[in-house]
Backbone as numpy.savetxt, mean C-alpha at the origin, in Angstrom:
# Nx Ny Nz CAx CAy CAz Cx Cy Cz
6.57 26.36 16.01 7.22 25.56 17.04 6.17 24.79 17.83
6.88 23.81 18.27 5.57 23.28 19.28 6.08 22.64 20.52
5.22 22.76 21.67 5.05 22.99 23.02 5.73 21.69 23.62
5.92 20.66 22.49 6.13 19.47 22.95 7.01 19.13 23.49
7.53 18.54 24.64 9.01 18.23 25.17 9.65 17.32 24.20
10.81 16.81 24.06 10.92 15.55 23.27 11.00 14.34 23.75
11.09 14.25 25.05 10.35 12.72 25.39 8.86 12.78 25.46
7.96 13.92 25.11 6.59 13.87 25.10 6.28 12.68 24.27
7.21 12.25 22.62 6.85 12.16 21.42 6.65 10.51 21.76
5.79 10.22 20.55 5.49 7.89 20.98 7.26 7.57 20.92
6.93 6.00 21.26 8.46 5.67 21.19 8.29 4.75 19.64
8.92 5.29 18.91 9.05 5.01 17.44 9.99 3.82 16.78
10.52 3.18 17.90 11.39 1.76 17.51 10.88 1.00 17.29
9.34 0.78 17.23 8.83 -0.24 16.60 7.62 -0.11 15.68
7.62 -1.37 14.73 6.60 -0.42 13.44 5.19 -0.72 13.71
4.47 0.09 13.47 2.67 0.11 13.69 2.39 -1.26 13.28
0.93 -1.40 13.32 0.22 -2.44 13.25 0.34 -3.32 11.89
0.35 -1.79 10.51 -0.11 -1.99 9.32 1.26 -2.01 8.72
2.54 -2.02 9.62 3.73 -2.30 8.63 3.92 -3.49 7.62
4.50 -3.47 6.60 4.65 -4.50 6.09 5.88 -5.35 5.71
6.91 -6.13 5.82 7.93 -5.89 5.70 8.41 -6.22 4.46
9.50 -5.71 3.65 9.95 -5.42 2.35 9.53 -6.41 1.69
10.21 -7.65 2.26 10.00 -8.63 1.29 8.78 -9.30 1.48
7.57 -8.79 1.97 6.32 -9.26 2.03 5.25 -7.91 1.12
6.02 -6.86 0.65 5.23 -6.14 0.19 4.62 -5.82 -1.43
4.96 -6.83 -2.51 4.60 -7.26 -3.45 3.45 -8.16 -3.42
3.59 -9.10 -2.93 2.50 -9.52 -2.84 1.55 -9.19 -1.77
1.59 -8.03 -0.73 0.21 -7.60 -0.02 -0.43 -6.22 -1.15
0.86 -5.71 -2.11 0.10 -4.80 -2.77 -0.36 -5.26 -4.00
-0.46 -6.35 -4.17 -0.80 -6.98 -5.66 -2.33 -7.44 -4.97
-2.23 -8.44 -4.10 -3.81 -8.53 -3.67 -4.48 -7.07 -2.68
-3.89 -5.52 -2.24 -4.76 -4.97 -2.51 -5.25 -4.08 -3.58
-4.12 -4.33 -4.62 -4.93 -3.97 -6.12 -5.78 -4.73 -6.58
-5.55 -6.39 -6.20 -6.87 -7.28 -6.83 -8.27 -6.51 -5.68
-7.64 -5.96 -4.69 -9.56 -5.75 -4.27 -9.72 -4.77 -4.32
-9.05 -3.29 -5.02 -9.56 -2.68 -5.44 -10.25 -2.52 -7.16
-9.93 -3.63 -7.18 -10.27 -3.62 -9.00 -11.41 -4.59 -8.45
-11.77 -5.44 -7.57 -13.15 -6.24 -7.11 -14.18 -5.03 -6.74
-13.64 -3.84 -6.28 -14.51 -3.30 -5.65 -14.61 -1.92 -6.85
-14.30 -2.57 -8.13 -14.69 -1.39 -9.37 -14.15 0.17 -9.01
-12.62 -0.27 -9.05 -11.89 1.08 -8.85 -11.15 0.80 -10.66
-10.77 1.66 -10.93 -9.95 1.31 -12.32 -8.79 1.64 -12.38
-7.70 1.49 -13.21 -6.25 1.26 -12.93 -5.72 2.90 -12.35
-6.28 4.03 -12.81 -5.67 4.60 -12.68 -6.46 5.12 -11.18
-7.24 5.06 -10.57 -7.76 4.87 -9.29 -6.99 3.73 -8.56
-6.65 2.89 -8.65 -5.79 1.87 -8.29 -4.07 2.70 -7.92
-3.50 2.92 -8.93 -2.49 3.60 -9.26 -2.51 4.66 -8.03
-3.20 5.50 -8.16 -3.33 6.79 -7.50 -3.42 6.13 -6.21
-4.38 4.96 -5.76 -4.40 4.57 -4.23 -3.04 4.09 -3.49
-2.53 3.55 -4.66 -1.05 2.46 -3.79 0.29 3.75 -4.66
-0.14 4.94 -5.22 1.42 5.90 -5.46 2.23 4.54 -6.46
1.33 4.11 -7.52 2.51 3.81 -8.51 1.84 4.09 -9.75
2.06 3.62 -11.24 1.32 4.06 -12.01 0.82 3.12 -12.79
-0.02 2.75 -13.56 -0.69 2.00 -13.99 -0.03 0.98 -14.86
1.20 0.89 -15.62 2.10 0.23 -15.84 2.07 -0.86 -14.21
2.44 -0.21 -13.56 3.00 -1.24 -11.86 1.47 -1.74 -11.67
0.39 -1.52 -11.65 -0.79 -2.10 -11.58 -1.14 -3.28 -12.54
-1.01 -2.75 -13.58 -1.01 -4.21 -14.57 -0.24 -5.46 -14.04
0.73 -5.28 -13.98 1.65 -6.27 -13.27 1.33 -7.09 -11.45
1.05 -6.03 -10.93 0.20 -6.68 -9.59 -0.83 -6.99 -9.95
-2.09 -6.44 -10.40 -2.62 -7.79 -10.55 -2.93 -8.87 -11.58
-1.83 -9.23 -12.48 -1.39 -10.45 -12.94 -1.20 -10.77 -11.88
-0.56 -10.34 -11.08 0.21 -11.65 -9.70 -0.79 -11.91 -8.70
-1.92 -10.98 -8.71 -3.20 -11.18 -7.82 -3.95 -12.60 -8.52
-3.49 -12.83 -9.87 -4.47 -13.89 -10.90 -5.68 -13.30 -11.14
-6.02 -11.77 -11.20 -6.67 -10.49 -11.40 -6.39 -9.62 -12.49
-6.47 -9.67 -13.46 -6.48 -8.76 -14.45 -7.24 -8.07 -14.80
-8.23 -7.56 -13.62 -9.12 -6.82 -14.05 -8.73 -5.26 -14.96
């Protein structure tokens, strides 16, 4: 259990800094698979960073114009 009151907790109606919104999130995760494949990660390091699998990596970065 914890000590916390429940208005202790943040106010959660609005999204953090690093939200992204739906229809902007194909292409922010396609260019950060193009810079993790710039910065010599490989698909399945890629995969493992953004939780999809290397099939969905191939495809982002084609759309990065990155096929690394």
């Amino acid at each position: 259990m914890t000590d916390m009151l429940w208005d202790d907790f943040p106010d959660d109606d609005q999204p953090g800094a690093d939200y992204v919104p739906p229809a902007d999130r194909v292409p922010e995760w396609a260019e950060m698979a193009a810079s993790f494949a710039r910065d010599g990660f490989g698909a399945d390091e890629i995969a493992s960073a953004l939780c999809v699998d290397e099939a969905t990596v191939a495809r982002l970065l084609k759309l990065a114009g990155s096929d690394s």
